[in-house]
C-alpha positions in Angstrom: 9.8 -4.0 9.1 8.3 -2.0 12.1 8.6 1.8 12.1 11.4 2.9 14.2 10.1 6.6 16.2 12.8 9.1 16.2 14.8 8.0 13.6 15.0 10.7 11.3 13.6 9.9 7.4 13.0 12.2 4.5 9.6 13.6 3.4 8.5 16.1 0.5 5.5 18.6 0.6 3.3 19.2 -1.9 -0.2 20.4 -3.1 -2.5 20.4 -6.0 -4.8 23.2 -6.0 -3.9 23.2 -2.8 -5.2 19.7 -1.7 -1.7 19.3 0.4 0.4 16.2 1.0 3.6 14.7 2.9 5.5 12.7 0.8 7.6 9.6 2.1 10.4 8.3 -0.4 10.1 4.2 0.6 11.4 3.6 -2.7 11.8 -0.1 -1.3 9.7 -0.7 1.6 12.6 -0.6 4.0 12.4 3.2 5.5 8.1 2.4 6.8 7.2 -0.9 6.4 3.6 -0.8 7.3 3.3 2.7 7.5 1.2 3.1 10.9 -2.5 5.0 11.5 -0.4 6.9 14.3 2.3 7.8 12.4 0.0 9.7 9.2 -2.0 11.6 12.1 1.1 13.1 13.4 2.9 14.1 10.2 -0.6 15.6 8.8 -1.2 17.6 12.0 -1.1 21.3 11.0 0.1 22.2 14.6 2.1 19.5 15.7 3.5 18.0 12.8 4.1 19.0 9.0 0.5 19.4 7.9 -1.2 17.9 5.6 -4.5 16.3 4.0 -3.4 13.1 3.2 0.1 11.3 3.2 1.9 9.8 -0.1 4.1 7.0 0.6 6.2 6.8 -2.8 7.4 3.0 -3.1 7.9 0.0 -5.8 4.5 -1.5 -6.7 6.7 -4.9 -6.2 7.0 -3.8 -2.5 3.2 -3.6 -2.1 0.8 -6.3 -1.4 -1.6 -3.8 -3.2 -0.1 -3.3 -6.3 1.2 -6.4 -7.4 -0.2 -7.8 -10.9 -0.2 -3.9 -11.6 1.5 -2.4 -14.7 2.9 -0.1 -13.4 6.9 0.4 -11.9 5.7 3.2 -9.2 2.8 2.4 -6.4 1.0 5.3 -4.8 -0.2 4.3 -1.0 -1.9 6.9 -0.3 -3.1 7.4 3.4 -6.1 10.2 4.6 -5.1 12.5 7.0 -6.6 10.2 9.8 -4.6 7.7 8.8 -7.1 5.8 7.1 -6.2 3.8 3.4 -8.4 5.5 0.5 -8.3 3.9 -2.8 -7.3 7.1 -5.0 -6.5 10.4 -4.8 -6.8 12.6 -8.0 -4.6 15.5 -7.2 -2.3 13.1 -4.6 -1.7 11.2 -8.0 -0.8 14.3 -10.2 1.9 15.7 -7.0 3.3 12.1 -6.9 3.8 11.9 -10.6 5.3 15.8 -10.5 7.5 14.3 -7.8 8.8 11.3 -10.1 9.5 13.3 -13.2 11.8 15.9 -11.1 13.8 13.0 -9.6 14.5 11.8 -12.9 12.3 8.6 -11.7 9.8 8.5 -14.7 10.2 10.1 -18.0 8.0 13.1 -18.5 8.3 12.8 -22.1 5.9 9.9 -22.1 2.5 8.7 -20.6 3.3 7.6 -16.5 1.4 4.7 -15.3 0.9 4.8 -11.8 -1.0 1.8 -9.6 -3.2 2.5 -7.0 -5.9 0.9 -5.1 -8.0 1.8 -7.8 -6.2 0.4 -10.3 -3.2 1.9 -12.8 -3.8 5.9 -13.6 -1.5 7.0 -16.6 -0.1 10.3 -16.5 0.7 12.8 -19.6 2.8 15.6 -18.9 2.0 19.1 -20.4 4.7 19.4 -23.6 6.2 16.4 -22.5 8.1 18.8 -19.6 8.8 17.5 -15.7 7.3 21.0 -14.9 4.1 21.6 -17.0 0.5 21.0 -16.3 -0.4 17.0 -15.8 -3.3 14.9 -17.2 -4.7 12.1 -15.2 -6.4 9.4 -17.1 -9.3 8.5 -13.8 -11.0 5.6 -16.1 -14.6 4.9 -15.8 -16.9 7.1 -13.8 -19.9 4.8 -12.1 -23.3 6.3 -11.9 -25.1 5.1 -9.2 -28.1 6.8 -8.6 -29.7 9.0 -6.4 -29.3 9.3 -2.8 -29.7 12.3 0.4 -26.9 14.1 2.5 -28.3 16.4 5.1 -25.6 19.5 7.1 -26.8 20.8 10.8 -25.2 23.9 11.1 -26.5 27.4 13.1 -29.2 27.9 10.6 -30.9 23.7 11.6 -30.8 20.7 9.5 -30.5 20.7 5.9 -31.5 18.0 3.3 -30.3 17.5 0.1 -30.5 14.8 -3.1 -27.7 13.4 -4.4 -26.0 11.6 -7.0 -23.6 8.8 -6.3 -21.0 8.6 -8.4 -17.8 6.2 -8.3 -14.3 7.2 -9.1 -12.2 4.6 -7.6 -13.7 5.8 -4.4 -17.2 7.2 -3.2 -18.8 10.3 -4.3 -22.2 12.1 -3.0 -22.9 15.0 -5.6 -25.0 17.9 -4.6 -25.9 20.0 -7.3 -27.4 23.0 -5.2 -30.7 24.4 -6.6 -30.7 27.6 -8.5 -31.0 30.0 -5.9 -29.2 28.1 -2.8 -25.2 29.0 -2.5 -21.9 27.1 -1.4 -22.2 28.6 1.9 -25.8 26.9 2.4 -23.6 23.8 3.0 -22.6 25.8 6.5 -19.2 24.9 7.9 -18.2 21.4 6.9 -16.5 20.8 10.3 -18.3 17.2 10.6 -19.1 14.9 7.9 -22.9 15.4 6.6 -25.3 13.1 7.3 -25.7 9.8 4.5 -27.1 6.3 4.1 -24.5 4.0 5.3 -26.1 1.4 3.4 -25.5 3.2 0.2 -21.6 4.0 1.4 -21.0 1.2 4.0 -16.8 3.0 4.0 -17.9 6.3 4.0 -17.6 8.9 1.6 -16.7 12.3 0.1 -19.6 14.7 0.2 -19.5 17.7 -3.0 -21.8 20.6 -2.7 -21.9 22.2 -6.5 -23.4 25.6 -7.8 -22.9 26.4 -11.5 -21.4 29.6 -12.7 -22.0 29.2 -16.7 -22.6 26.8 -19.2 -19.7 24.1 -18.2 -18.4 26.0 -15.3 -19.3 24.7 -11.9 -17.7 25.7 -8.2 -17.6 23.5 -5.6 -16.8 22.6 -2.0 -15.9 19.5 -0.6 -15.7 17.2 2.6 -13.5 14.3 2.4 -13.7 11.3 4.0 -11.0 11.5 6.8 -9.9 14.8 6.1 -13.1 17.2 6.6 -13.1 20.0 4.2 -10.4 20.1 2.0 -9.3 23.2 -0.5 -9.5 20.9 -3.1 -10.4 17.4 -4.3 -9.6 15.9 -7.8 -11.1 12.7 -7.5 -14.5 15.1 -6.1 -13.7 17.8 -9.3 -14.4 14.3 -11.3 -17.6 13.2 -9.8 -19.4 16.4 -10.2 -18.2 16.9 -13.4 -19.7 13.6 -14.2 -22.5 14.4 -12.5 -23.1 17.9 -14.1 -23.0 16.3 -17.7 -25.1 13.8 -16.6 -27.6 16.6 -15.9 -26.3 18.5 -19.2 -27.9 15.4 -21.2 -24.9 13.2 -21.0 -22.7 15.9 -22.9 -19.2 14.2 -24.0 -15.6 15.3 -25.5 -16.1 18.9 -23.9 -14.1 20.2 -20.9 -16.0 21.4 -18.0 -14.4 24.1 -15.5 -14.3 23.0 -12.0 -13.6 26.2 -9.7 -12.5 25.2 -5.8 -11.2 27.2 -2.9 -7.8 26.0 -3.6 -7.3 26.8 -7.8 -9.5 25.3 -11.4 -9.4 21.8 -12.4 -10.3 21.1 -16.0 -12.0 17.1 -16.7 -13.3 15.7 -19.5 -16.0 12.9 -20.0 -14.7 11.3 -23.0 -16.8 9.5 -26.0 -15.2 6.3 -25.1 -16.2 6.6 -21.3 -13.1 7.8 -19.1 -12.6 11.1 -17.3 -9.8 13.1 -18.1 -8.2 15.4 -14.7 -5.5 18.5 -16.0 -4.1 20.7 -13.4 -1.1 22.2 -11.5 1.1 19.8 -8.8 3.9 21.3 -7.1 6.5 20.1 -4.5 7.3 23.1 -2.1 9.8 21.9 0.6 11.5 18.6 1.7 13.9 17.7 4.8 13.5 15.4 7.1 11.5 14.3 10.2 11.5 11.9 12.9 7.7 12.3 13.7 
C-alpha cells in the first residue's frame, strides 16, 4: 500500500537514555506500507517535524518480509534518522518493548521476544512490571579485530585504533589512551574517517575513556544519525571491547556512562550480552508528516 501524505496517523515518542524515537503503530501493515526514506527524514527532523534519532515502526512480524520464520509475534523496523534500514537498535528495542507492555500488547510478566533484522531479542521486564527497568538479551558479540578511525576537527586530523566489534550491526571501538579525553574526539558533526573495506555499510563510531575498574563513559556517532545521547547497541560493543582488554572478564556488570543516562551490560559465561536500562514513552498524537 503506498503512503498517503496528509492523512493524519498516530505516532508515540520515546527515548532511552535519551536515544529518542517516533513510534508508528502499523499493527498490520495497512497505515505505511513501505514506510518511505522521505517520510523518516521528515518525522525525525528536530525543526520541522517531531524529532527524533531513528523511527520505530511497531507492526506483525507476519506483515514483514523481514521477520518472517521469526519467533516472535511483534517485529521492530527500525529506520535511522536518514531514513536508512539498520539491523538493530538496543535502546529502540527496550522503548518498543516498554511501548507493548503499556498497551497491554505483550505480557510484562514474562520474557518478550522481539524480531529484528538481527534476529529475535527477548525482553525481561524489571519485577515482572510494564513500568520497571528492561533487559535486552543482544546475543553474541563478534570480535573482529583491529582497525583505525581518524576525526578532523579545529585542532587537525586525529588517528586512532580500533576494535570492531559486531552486535547485529557494526561497531568501531576506541578506547582512548590514558591521558586523552572524550572531547579529543572534537565535535562529531561528520562521521570519522574508516576503512570501507572493513565496513562496506558503514558504521557506528564509540570513543571510550574509563572512569574505574568496570566503569567506562563514552560518546557515540551513529551511522545515519551523527552523534547521538546515547546508543545501546554502542554501550554493548565497548563493553565487549573493554572486557576484552580486562582479560576477557565474564558474569560481571560493567557501567556504561553516556551523555543521555548509565546503561548496565553483561558478557555472560555462555557468550551473550545482557543490556538493562530505562525506556519511556513521553507523548503520542498524531501527524500527517
Amino acid at each position: 500500500m503506498a503512503e498517503l501524505p496528509g492523512t493524519p496517523y498516530p505516532f508515540l515518542k520515546g527515548h532511552g537514555t535519551e536515544n529518542d524515537f517516533v513510534l508508528l503503530p502499523d499493527h498490520d501493515g495497512v497505515v505505511h506500507g513501505e514506510l518511505s526514506a522521505a517520510r523518516v527524514r521528515a518525522l525525525c527532523d528536530r525543526r520541522a517535524g517531531i524529532g527524533g534519532d531513528g523511527v520505530l515502526r511497531v507492526i506483525r512480524t507476519e506483515h514483514v518480509a523481514a521477520g518472517r520464520g521469526q519467533d516472535a509475534a511483534w517485529f521492530m523496523d527500525y529506520r535511522n534518522a536518514d531514513g536508512s534500514f539498520s539491523e538493530m537498535c538496543g535502546n529502540g528495542v527496550r522503548v518498543f518493548g516498554r511501548h507493548l507492555a503499556e498497551r497491554g500488547l505483550v505480557d510484562p510478566s514474562a520474557p518478550v521476544p522481539v524480531a529484528t533484522r538481527a534476529g529475535v531479542k527477548t525482553l525481561e521486564f524489571a519485577g515482572g512490571r510494564a513500568d520497571g527497568e528492561i533487559t535486552v538479551d543482544m546475543g553474541a558479540p563478534k570480535l573482529l579485530g583491529d582497525t583505525e578511525v581518524a576525526v578532523t576537527d579545529h585542532g587537525g586530523r586525529r588517528r586512532w585504533s580500533a576494535r570492531h566489534v559486531d552486535m547485529g550491526n557494526p561497531h568501531a571501538v576506541v578506547l582512548l589512551p590514558e591521558g586523552d579525553d572524550l572531547a579529543d574526539a572534537g565535535a562529531l558533526l561528520d562521521p570519522p574517517a574508516y576503512d570501507p573495506a572493513v565496513y562496506p555499510e558503514g558504521v557506528n563510531v564509540e570513543f571510550v575513556v574509563r572512569r574505574a575498574p568496570r566503569h567506562v563513559a563514552m560518546r557515540v556517532h551513529e551511522r545515519g544519525s551523527g552523534e547521538t545521547r546515547s546508543c545501546g547497541t554502542g554501550a554493548c560493543a565497548v563493553m565487549v571491547a573493554a572486557a576484552e582488554a580486562d582479560g576477557g572478564a565474564r558474569d560481571v556488570d560493567y557501567r556504561v556512562d553516556l551523555p543521555g543516562g548509565t546503561l548496565r551490560i553483561r558478557w555472560t559465561a555462555d557468550d551473550r550480552v545482557l543490556m538493562t536500562g530505562p525506556a519511556v514513552v513521553v507523548a503520542e498524537g498524531t501527524t500527517a508528516l
